[in-house]
N, CA, C and O of each residue as an XYZ file, in Angstrom:
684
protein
N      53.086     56.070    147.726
C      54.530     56.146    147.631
C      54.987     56.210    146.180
O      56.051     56.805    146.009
N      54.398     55.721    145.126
C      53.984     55.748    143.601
C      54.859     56.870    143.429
O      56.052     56.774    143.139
N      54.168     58.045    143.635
C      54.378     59.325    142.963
C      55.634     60.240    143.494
O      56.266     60.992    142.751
N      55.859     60.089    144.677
C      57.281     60.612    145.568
C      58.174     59.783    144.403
O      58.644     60.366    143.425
N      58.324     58.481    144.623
C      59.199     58.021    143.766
C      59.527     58.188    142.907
O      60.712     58.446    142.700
N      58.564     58.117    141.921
C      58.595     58.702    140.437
C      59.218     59.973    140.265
O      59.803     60.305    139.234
N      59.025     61.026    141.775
C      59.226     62.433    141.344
C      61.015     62.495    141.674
O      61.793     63.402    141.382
N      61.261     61.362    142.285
C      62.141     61.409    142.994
C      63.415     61.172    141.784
O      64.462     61.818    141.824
N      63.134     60.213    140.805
C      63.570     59.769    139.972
C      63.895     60.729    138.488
O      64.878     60.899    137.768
N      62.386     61.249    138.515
C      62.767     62.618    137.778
C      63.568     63.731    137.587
O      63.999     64.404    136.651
N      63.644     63.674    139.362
C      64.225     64.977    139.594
C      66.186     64.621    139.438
O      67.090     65.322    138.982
N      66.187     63.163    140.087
C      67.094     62.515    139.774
C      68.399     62.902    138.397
O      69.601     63.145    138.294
N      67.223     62.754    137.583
C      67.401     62.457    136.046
C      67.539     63.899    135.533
O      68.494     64.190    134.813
N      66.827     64.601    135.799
C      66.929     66.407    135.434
C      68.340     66.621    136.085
O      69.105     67.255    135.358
N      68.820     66.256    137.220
C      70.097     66.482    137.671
C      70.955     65.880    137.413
O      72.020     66.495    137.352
N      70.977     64.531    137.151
C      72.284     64.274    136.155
C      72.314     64.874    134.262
O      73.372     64.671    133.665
N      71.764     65.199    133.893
C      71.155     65.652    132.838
C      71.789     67.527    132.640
O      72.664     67.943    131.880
N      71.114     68.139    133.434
C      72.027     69.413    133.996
C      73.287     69.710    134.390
O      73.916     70.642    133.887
N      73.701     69.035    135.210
C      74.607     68.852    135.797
C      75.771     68.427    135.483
O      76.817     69.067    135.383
N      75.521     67.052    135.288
C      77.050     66.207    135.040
C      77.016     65.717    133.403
O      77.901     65.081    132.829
N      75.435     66.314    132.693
C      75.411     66.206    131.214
C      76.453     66.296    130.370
O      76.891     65.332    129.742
N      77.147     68.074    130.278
C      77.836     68.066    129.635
C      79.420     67.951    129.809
O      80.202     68.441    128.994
N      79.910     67.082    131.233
C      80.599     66.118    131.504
C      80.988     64.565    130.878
O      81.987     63.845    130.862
N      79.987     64.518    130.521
C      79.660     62.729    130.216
C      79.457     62.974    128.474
O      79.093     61.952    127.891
N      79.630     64.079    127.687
C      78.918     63.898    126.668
C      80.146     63.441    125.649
O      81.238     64.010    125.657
N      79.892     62.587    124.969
C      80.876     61.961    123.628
C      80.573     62.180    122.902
O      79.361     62.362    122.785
N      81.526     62.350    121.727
C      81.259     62.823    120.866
C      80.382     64.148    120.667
O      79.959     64.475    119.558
N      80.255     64.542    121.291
C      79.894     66.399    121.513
C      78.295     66.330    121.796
O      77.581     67.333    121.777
N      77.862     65.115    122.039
C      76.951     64.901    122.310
C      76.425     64.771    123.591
O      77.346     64.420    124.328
N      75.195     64.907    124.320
C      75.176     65.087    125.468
C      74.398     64.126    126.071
O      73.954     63.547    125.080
N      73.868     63.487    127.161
C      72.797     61.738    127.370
C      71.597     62.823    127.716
O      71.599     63.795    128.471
N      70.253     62.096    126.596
C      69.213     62.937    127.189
C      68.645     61.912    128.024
O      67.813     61.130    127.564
N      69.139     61.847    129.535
C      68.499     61.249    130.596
C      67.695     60.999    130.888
O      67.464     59.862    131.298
N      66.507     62.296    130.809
C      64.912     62.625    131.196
C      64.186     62.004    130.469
O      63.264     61.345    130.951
N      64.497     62.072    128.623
C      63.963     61.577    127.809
C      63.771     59.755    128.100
O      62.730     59.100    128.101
N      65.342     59.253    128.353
C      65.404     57.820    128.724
C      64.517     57.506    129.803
O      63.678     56.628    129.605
N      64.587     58.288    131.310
C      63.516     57.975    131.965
C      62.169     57.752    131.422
O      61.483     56.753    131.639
N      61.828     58.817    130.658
C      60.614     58.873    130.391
C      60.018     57.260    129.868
O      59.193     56.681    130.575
N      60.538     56.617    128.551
C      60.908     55.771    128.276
C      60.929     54.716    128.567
O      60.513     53.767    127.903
N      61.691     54.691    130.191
C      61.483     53.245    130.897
C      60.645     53.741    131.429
O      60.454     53.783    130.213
N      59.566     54.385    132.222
C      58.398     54.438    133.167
C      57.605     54.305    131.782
O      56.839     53.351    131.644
N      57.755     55.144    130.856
C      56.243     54.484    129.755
C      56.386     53.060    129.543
O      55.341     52.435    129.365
N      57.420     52.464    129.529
C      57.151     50.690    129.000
C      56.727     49.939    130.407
O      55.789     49.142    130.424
N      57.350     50.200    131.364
C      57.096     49.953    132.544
C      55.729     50.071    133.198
O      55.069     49.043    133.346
N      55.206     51.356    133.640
C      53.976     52.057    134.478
C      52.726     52.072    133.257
O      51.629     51.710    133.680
N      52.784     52.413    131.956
C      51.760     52.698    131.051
C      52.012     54.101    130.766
O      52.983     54.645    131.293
N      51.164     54.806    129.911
C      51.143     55.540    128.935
C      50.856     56.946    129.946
O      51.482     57.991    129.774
N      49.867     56.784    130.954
C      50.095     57.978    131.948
C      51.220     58.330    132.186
O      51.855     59.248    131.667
N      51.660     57.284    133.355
C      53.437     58.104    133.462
C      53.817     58.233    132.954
O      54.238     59.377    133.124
N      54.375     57.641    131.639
C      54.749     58.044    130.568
C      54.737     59.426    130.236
O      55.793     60.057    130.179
N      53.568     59.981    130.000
C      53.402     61.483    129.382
C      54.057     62.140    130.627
O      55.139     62.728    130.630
N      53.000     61.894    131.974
C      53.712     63.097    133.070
C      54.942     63.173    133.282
O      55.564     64.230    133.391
N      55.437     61.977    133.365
C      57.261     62.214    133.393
C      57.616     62.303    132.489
O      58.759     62.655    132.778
N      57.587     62.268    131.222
C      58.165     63.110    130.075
C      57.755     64.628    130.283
O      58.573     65.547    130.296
N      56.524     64.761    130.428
C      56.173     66.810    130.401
C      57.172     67.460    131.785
O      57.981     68.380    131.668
N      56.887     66.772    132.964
C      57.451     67.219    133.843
C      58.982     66.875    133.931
O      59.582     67.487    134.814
N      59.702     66.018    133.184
C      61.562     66.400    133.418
C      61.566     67.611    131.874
O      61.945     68.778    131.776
N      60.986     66.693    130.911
C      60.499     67.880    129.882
C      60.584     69.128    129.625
O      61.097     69.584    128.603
N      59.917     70.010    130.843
C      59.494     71.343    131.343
C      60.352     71.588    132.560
O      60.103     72.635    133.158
N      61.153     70.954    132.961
C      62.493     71.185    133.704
C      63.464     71.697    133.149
O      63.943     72.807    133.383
N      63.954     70.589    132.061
C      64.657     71.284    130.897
C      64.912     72.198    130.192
O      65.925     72.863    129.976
N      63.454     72.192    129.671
C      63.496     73.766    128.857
C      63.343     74.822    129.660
O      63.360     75.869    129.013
N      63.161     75.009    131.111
C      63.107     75.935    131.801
C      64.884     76.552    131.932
O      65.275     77.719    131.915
N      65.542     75.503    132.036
C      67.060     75.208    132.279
C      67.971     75.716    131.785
O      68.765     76.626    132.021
N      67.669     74.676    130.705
C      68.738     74.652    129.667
C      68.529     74.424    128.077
O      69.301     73.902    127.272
N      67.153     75.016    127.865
C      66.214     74.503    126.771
C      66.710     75.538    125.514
O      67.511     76.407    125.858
N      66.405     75.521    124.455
C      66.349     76.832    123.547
C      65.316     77.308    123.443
O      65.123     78.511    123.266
N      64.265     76.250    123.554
C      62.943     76.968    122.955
C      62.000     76.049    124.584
O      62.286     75.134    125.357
N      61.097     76.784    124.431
C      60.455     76.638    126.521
C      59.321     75.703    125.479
O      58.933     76.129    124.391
N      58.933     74.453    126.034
C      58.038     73.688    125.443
C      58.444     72.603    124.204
O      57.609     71.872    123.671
N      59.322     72.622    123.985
C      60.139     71.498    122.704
C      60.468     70.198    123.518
O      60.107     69.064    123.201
N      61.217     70.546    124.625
C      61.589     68.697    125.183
C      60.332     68.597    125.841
O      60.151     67.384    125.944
N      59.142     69.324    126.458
C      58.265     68.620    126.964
C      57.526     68.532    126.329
O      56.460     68.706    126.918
N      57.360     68.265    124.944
C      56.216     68.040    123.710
C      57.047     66.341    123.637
O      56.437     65.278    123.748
N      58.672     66.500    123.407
C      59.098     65.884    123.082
C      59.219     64.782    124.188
O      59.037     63.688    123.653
N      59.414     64.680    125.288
C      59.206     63.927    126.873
C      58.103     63.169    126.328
O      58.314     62.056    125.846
N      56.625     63.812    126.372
C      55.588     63.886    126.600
C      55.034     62.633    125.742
O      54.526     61.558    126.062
N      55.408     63.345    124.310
C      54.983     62.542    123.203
C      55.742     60.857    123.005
O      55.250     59.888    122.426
N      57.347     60.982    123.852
C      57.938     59.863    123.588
C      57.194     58.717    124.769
O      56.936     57.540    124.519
N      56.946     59.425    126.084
C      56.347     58.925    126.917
C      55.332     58.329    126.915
O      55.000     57.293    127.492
N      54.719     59.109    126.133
C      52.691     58.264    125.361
C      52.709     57.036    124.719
O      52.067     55.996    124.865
N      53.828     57.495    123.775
C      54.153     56.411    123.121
C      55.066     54.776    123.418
O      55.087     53.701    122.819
N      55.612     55.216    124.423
C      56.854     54.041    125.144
C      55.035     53.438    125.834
O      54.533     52.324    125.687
N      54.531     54.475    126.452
C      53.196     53.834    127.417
C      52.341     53.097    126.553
O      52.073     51.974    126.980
N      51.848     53.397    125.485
C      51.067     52.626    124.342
C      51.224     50.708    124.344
O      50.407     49.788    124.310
N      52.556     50.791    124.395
C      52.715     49.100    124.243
C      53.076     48.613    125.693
O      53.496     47.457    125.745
N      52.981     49.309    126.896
C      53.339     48.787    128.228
C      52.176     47.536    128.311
O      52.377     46.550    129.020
N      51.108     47.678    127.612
C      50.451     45.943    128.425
C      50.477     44.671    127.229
O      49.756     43.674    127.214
N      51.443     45.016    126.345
C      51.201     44.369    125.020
C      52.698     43.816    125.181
O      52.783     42.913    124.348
N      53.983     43.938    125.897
C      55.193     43.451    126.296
C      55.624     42.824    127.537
O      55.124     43.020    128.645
N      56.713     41.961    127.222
C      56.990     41.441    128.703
C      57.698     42.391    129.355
O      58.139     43.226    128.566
N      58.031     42.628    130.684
C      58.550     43.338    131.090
C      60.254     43.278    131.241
O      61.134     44.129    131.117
N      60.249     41.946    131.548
C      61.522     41.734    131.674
C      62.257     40.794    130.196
O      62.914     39.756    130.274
N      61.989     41.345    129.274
C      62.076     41.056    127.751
C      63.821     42.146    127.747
O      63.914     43.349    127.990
N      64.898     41.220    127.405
C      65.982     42.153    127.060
C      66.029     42.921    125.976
O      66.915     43.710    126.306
N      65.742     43.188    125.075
C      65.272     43.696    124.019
C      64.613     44.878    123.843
O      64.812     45.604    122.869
N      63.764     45.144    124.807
C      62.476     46.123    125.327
C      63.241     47.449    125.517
O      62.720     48.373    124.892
N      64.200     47.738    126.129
C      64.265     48.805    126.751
C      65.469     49.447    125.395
O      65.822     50.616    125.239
N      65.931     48.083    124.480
C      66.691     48.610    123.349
C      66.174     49.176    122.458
O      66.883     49.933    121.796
N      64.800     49.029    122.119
C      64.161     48.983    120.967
C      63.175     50.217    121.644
O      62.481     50.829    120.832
N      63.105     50.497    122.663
C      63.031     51.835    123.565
C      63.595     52.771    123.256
O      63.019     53.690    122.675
N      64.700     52.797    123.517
C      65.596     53.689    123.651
C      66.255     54.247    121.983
O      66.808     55.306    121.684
N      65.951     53.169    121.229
C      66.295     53.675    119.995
C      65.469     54.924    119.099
O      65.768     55.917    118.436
N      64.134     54.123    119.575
C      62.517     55.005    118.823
C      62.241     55.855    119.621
O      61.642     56.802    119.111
N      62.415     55.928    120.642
C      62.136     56.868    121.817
C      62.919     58.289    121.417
O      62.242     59.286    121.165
N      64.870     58.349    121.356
C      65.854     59.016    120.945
C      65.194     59.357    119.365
O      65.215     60.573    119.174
N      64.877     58.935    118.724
C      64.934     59.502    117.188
C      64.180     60.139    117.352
O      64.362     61.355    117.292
N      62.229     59.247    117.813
C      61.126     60.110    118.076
C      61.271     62.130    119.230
O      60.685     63.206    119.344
N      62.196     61.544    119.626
C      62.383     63.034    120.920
C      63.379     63.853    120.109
O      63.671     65.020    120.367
N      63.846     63.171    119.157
C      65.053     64.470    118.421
C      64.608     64.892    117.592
O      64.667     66.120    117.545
N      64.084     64.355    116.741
C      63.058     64.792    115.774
C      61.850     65.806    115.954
O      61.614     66.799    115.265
N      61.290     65.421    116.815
C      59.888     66.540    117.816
C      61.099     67.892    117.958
O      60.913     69.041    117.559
N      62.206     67.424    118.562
C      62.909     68.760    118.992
C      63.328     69.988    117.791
O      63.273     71.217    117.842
N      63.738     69.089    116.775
C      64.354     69.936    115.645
C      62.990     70.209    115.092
O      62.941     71.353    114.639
N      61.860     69.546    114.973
C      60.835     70.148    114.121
C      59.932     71.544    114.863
O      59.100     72.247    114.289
N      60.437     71.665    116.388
C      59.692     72.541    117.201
C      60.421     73.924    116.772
O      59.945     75.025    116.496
N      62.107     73.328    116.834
C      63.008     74.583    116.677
C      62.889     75.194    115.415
O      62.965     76.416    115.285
N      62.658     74.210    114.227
C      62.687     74.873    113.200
C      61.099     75.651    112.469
O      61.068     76.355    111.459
N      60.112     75.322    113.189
C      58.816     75.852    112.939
C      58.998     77.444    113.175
O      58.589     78.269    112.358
N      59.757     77.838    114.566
C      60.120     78.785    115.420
C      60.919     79.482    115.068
O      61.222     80.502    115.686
N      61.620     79.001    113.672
C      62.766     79.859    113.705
C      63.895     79.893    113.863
O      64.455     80.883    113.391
N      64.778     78.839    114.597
C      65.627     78.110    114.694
C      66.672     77.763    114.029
O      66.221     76.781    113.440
N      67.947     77.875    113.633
C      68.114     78.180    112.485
C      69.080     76.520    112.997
O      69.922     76.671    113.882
N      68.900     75.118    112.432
C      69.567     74.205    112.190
C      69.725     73.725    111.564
O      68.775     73.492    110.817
N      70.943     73.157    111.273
C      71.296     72.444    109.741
C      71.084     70.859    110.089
O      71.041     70.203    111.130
N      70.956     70.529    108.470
C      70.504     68.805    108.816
C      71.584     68.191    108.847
O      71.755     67.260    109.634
N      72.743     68.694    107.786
C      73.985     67.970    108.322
C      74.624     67.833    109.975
O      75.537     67.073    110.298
N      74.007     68.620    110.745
C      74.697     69.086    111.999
C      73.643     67.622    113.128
O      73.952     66.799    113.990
N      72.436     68.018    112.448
C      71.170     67.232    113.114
C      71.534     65.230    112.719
O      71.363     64.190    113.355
N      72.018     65.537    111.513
C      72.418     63.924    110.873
C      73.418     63.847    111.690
O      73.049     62.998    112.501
N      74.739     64.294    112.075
C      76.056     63.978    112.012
C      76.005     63.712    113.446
O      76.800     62.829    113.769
N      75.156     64.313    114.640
C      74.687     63.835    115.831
C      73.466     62.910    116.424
O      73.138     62.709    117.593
N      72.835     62.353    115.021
C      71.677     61.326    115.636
C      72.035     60.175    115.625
O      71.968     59.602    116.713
N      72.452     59.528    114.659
C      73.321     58.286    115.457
C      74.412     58.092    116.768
O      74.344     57.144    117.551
N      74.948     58.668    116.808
C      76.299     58.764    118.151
C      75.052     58.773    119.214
O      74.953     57.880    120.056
N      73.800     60.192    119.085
C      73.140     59.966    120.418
C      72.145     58.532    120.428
O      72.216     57.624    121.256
N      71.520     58.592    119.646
C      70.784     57.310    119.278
C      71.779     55.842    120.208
O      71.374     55.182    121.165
N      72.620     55.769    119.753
C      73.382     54.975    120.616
C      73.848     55.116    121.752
O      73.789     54.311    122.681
N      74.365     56.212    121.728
C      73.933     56.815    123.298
C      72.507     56.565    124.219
O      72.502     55.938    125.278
N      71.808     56.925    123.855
C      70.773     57.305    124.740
C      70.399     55.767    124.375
O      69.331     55.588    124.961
N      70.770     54.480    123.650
C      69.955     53.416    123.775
C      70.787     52.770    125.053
O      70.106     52.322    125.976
N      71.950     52.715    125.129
C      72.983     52.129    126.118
C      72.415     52.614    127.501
O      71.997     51.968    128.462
N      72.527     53.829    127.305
C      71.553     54.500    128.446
C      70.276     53.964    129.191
O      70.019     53.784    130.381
N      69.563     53.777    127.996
C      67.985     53.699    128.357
C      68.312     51.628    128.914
O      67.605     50.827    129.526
N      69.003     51.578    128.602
C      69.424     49.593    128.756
C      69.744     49.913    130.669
O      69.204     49.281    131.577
N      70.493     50.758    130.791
C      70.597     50.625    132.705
C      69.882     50.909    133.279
O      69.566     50.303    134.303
N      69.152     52.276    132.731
C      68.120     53.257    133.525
C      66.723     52.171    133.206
O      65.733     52.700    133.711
N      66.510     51.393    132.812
C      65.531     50.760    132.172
C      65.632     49.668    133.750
O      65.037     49.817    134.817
N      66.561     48.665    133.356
C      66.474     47.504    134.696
C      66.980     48.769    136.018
O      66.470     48.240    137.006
N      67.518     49.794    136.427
C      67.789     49.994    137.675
C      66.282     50.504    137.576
O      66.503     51.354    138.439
N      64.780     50.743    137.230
C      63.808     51.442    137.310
C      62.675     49.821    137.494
O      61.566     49.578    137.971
N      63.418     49.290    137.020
C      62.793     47.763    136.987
C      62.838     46.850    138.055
O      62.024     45.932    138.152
N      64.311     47.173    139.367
C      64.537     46.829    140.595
C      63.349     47.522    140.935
O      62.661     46.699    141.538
N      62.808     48.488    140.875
C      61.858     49.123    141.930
C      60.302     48.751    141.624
O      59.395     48.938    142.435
N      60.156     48.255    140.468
C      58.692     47.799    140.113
C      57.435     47.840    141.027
O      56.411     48.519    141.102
N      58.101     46.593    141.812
C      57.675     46.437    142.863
C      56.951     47.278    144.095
O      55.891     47.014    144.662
N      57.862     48.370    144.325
C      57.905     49.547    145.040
C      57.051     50.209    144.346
O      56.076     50.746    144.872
N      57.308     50.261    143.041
C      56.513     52.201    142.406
C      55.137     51.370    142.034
O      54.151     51.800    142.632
N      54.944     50.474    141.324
C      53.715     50.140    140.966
C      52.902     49.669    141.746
O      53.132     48.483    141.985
N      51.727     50.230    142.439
C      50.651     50.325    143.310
C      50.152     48.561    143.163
O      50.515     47.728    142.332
N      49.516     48.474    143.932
C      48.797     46.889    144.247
C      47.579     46.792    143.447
O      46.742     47.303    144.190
N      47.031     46.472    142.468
C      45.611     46.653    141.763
C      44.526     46.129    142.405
O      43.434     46.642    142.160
N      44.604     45.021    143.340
C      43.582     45.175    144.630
C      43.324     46.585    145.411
O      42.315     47.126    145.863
N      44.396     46.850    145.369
C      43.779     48.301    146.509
C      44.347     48.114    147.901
O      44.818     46.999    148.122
N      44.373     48.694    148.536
C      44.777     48.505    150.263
C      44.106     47.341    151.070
O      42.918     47.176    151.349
N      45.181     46.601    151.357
C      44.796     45.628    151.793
C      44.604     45.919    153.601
O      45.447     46.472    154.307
N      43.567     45.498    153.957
C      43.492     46.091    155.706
C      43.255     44.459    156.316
O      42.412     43.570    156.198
N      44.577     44.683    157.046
C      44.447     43.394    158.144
C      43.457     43.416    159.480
O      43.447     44.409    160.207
N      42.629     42.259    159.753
C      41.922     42.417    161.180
C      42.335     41.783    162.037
O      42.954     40.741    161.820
N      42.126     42.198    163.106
C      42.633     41.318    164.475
C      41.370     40.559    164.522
O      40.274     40.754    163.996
N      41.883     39.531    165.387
C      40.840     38.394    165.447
C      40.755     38.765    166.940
O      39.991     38.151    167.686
């Protein structure tokens, strides 16, 4: 049930993200959702989910609504590895966690993005890149603070039993 969920959540997140993104965006800025998911399943699940649900809302994106096909899922991917890196080294339910997430997570995924665009050709300015990384940075940390505990109600649910299947006998 692990993986339905997870996909379920993804797909979730690609659709508010698409959808009602540039609805919700302040300051001309837009919530990178997928990225935040990614984020809470890497601190949460470990460094696997992490990557796959970063590549896969990732590669949703740039299919979408991307500029360049492969930039948010380098950028998913890589923030995801990394949120997964310290999943057995934190508490889970630490308030702090999903702030200090969401901050390094947002810089680390904007940064990957502008350095993909501008390798490519891309033509962005840093004043434009400065004058929107804080507003999202705070954005996407406020963000990653709900999507973090509503992903944390389900723990339970998404994270598999490390015994294994338990089989009851009749007596």
């Amino acid at each position: 049930m692990r993986y339905w969920a997870l996909t379920a959540i993804v797909l979730v997140a690609y659709l508010i993200q698409s959808v009602l993104g540039p609805y919700l965006a302040i300051a001309g800025v837009v919530p990178n959702v997928v990225l935040v998911v990614a984020v809470a399943c890497g601190l949460l699940f470990g460094w696997q989910v992490g990557l796959g649900v970063g590549f896969g809302g990732g590669l949703l994106i740039d299919l979408t609504i991307g500029q360049l096909i492969g930039s948010h899922a380098l950028a998913g991917s890589l923030v995801g590895f990394v949120a997964g890196l310290v999943e057995e080294r934190v508490f889970k339910d630490n308030l702090l966690l999903p702030v200090f997430g969401g901050v390094i997570g947002s810089a680390l995924g904007q940064t990957v993005v502008l350095i993909c665009l501008t390798i490519f050709g891309r033509s962005i300015s840093l004043s434009e890149f400065g004058g929107k990384l804080l507003p999202s940075l705070i954005y996407d940390t406020v963000l990653c603070v709900f999507v973090y505990w509503r992903i944390f109600r389900l723990y339970a649910f998404i994270k598999p039993d490390p015994r294994g299947v338990i089989v009851l006998r009749r007596r």
